[in-house]
Every structure is written in C-alpha cells, then in structure tokens.
C-alpha positions as CSV (number, residue, x, y, z in Angstrom):
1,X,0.0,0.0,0.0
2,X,1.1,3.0,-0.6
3,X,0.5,5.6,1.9
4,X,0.4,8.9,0.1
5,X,-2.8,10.3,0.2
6,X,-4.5,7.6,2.4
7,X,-6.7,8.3,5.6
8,X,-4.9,7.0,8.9
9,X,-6.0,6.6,12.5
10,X,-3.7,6.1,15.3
11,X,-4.6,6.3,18.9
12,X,-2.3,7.2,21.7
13,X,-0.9,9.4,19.3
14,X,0.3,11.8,21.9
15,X,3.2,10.3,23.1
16,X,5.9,8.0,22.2
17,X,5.8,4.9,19.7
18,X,2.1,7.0,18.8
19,X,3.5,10.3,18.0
20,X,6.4,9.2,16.3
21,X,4.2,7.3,13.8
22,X,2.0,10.2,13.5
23,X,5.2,11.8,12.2
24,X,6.2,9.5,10.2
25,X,3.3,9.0,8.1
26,X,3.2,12.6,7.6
27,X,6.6,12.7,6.0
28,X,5.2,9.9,3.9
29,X,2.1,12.2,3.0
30,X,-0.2,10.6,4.5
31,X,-3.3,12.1,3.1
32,X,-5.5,12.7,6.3
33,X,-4.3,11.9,9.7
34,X,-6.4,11.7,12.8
35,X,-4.7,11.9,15.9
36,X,-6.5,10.3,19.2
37,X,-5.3,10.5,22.4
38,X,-7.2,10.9,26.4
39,X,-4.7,14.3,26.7
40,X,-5.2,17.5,24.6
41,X,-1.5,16.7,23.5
42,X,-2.9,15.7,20.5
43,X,-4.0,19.0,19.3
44,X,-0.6,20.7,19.2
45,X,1.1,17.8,17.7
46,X,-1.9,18.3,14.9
47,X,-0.7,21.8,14.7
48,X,3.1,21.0,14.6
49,X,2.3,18.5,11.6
50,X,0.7,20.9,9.6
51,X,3.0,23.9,10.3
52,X,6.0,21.5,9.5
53,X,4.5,20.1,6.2
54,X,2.3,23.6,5.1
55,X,-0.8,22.0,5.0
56,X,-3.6,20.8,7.3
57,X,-3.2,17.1,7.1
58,X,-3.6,16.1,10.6
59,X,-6.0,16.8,13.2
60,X,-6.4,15.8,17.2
61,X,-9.5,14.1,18.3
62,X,-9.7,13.7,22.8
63,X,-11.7,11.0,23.9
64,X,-11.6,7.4,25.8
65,X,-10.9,5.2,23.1
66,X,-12.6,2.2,25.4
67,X,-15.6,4.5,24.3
68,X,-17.7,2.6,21.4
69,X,-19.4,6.1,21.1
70,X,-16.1,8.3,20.7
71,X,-14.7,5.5,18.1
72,X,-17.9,5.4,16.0
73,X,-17.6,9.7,16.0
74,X,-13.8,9.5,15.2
75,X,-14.4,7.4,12.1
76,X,-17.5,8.9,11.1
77,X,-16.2,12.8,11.3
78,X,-13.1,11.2,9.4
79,X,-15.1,9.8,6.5
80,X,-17.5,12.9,6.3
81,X,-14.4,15.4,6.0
82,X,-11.7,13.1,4.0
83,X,-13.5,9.9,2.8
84,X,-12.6,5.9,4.0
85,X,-10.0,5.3,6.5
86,X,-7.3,3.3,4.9
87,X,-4.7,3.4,7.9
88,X,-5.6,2.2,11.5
89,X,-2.9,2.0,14.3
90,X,-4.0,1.1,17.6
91,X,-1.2,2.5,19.8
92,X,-2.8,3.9,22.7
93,X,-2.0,0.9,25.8
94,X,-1.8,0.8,29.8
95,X,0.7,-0.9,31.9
96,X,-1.0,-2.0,35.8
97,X,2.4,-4.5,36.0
98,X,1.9,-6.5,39.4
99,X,3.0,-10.0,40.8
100,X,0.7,-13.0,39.8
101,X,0.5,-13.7,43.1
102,X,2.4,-12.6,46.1
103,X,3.3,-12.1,50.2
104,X,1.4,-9.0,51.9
105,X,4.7,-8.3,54.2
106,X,2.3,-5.7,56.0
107,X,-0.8,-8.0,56.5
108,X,1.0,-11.2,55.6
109,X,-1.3,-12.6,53.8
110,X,-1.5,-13.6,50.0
111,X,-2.2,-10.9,47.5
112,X,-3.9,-11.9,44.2
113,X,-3.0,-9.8,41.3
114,X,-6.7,-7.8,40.8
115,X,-9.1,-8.9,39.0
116,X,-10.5,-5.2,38.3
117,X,-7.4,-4.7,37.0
118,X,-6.5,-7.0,34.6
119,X,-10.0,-5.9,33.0
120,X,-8.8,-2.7,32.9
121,X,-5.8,-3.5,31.2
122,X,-7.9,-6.1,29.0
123,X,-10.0,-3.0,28.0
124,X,-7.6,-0.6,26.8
125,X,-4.9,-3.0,25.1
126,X,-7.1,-5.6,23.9
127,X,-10.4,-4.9,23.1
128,X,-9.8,-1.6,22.3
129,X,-7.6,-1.9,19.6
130,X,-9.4,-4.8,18.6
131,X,-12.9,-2.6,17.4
132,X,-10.6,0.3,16.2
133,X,-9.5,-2.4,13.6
134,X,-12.9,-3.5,13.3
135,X,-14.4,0.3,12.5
136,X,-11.6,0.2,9.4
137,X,-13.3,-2.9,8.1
138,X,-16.8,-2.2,8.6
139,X,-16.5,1.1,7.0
140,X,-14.7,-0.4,3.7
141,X,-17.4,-3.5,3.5
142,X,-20.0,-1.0,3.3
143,X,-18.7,1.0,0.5
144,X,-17.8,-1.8,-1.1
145,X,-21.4,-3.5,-0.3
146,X,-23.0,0.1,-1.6
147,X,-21.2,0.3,-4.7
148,X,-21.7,-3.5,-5.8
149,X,-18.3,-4.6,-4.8
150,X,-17.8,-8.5,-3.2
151,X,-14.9,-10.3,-2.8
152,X,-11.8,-8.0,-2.9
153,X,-9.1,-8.6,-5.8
154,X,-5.9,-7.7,-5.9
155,X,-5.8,-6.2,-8.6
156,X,-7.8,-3.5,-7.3
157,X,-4.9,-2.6,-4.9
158,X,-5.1,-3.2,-1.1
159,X,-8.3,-1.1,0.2
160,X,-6.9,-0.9,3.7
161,X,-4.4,-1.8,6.6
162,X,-4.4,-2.6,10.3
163,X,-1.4,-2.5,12.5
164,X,-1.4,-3.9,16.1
165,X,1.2,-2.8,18.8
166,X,2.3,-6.1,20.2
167,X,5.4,-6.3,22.8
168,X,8.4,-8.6,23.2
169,X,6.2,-9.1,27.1
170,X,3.7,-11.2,24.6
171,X,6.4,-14.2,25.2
172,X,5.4,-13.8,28.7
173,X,7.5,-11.4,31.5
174,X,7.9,-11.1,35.2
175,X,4.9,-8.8,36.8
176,X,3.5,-8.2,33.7
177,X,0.3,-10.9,33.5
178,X,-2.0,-8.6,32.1
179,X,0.3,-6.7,29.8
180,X,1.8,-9.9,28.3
181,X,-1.8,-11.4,28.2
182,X,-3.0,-8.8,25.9
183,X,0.0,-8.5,23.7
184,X,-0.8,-12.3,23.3
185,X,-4.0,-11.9,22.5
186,X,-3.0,-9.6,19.5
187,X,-1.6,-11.9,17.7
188,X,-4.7,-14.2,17.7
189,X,-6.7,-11.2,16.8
190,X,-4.7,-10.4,14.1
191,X,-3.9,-13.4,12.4
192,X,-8.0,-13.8,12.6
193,X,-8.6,-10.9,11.3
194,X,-6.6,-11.1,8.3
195,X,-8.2,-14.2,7.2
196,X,-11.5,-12.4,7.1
197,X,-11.0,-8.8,6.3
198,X,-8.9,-9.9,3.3
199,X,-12.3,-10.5,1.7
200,X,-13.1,-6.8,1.6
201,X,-9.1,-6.2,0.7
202,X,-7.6,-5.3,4.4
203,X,-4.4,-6.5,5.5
204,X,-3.7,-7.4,9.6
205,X,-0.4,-7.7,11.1
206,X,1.1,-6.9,14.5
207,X,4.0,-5.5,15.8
208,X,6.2,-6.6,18.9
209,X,8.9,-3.7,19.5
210,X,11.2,-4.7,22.3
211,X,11.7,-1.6,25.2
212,X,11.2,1.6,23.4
213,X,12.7,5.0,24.9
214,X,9.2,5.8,26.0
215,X,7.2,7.5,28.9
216,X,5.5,4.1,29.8
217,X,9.7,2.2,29.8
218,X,10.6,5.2,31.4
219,X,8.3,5.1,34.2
220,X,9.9,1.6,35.4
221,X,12.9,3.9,36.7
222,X,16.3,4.1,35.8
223,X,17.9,1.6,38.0
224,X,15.5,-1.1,36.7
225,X,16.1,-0.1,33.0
226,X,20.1,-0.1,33.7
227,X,19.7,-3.8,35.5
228,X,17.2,-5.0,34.1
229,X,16.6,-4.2,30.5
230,X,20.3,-2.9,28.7
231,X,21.9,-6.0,29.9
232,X,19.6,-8.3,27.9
233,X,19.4,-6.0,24.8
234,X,22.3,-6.7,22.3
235,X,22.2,-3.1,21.1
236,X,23.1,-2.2,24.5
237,X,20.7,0.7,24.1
238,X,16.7,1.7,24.7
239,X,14.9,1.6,21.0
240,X,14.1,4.5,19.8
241,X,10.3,5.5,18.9
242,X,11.5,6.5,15.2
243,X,12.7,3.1,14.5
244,X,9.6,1.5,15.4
245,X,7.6,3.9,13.5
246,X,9.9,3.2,10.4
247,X,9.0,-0.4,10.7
248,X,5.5,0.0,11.3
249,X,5.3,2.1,8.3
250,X,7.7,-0.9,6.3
251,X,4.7,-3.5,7.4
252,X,1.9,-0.9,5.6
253,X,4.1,0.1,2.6
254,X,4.9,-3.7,1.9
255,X,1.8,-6.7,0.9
256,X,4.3,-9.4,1.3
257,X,4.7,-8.8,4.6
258,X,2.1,-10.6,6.8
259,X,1.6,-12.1,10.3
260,X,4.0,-10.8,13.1
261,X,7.7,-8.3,13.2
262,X,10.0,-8.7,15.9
263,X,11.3,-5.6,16.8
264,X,13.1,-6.3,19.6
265,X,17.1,-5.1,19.1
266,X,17.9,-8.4,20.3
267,X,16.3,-8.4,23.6
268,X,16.2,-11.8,25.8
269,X,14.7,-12.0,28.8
270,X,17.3,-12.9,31.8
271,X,16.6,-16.8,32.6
C-alpha cells in the first residue's frame, strides 16, 4: 500500500511509539491523519504537523478510546471530511504491571494480582484496539457493499491496513500478566482478522517492539532499566520510537509482509 494520500488513525498518538508514527506518516504524505489521544496533546502535535508540512493534514481528536461512542464519531467525522480510512494504528495501551501472586509483608497474607485490573488492562490493550480495527473494516465493507463490490481482488490494490502494537512481554515477562496477556491476544486477533477482512481487501499484522525509549519504559525507573533491560538488549541501548515507527510504516508500505515483526534489538529475557 502505498501511503500517500491515504486516511490513517492512530490512537495514543500523543506520546511515544504514537506520535512518532504520526510523524512518520506525515513525511510519507499521508493524506489525512487523525490523531486520538485521552490528553489535549494531540492538538498541538496536529498543529506541529501541519505547520511542518504547510498543509492541514492532521487533526487531534480527545476521547476514551474504550468508548464505542467516541470510536464510532472518530471514524464517522473522518469519513465525512476526507473519505474511508485506509490506515488504522491502535497504539494507545496501559501498563498496571503487578506480581501473579504474592506475600502481603504488612498483613502477611497472599495478594492476588486484581481482577479489576487485569480488566482494565484487558479493555484498553485488547479490546480496544481490537474494534478500532474492526471500525476500518466495517467502513470499507460498506462501501464496497454500496457500490456492488464483493470479494476484494488484488488487482484493485489493497483497500486498507491494520497494524497492532504487540510487545516482546507477549512471550510472557515477570509482573507483567496482564500486559503480556493482551499483547498475546494480539496476535490471535490479528492473524484472525486477516483471514476475514482480506475478503473486503484489508491486511492485519502486529508488531512486537522490544523496550522503546518511551514515557511508559521510562516510568519503570532508571535503576531497573540499567539492571534489568540494557543487559539483555544486544544493542546495549533503549529503541528508539522512530525506528519503530519506520517499521510500522515498512509493514503498511509492503503486501508481502504478513503475520507478526519482531522488533526487539535483540532483547532476551534474563533466565
């Protein structure tokens, strides 16, 4: 696919593997570029696109994207003004990392990680992304439905694509249950989805960057990045939000790829 002039989506655009999509697909002239975040952060980045490229090509949308009403606005307010969405990146994910189960020094008793939050997490990572994707689909199936169009072709050209953030934590990680859980569940999701959405000509994949240099990695604190994370990474060094973005953008730009992309710089988990 080629994604100049094509209408993307990306939530959690306001920060870190998010924004620096954002930006990349703007200096791949994107055509249309909504920008969804729960901060107003995505309404100056909207501004700093457009400023940098001299057009208005992105704009910020605020919302809870758990919120089946917000989606269903998002896409609808994006087809009105620009047409189908082509693009959808679900980026926007939580981290509520926590022992499975574990030894109350205080009360000592034993803690169960909680169920109210693994939901939570479950929400955000999982099923949101999940009917962001689905919002792509359903709104290329219709037009295709409404203009006599059934089973895509390809020579038509691909009508649309659907990138999932994964994570390396997918392969299972200490304190993360509900994190790696729902990266997991990506992949199931997508590799479903891109049996049946290739019928109306979309394309699934998923993404599993190892620890990107961003506010979520960050908030694990130094010492534990320094101890914990470098030493297992063979490029010595925190990914950077770019190069994920670059990949993400190699997954859209190229139909052969398919399935999963391991962008871990070499990461292993310490045994």
């Amino acid at each position: 696919m080629n994604i100049k002039g094509k209408v993307a989506v990306i939530t959690g655009a306001a920060g870190g593997i998010g924004r620096a999509t954002a930006m990349e697909l703007a200096n791949r002239q994107v055509g249309s570029l909504a920008l969804v975040d729960k901060t107003e952060a995505v309404h100056e980045l909207a501004r700093e696109i457009n400023q940098l490229h001299g057009r208005t090509m992105a704009a910020g949308y605020t919302g809870d994207v758990t919120e089946e009403t917000f989606r269903s606005w998002v896409y609808r307010d994006l087809y009105e003004k620009h047409g189908i969405v082509n693009i959808c990146i679900p980026a926007a994910g939580i981290t509520r990392d926590g022992l499975s189960v574990k030894i109350d020094k205080q009360t000592d008793s034993v803690v169960i990680y909680p169920g109210k939050t693994f939901r939570l997490v479950t929400e955000v990572n999982l099923i949101a992304p999940v009917y962001w994707a689905l919002e792509l689909v359903a709104g290329i199936a219709d037009y295709r439905h409404k203009n006599g169009l059934k089973r895509w072709n390809h020579t038509e050209g691909l009508q649309g694509t659907i990138i999932f953030i994964g994570s390396v934590s997918s392969q299972g990680n200490k304190g993360q249950l509900s994190y790696s859980a729902t990266k997991a569940g990506l992949e199931g999701a997508a590799s479903t989805l891109m049996a049946e959405a290739i019928y109306h000509g979309v394309r699934c994949g998923v993404i599993h960057p190892g620890f990107t240099d961003t506010p979520m990695v960050r908030a694990l604190g130094e010492d534990y990045i320094e101890q914990n994370i470098i030493p297992q990474t063979q490029l010595r060094r925190l990914i950077q939000p770019e190069e994920i973005a670059d990949a993400i953008c190699f997954m859209i730009s190229n139909s052969a790829v398919s399935g999963s992309l391991w962008a871990d710089a070499g990461w292993r988990p310490a045994a």
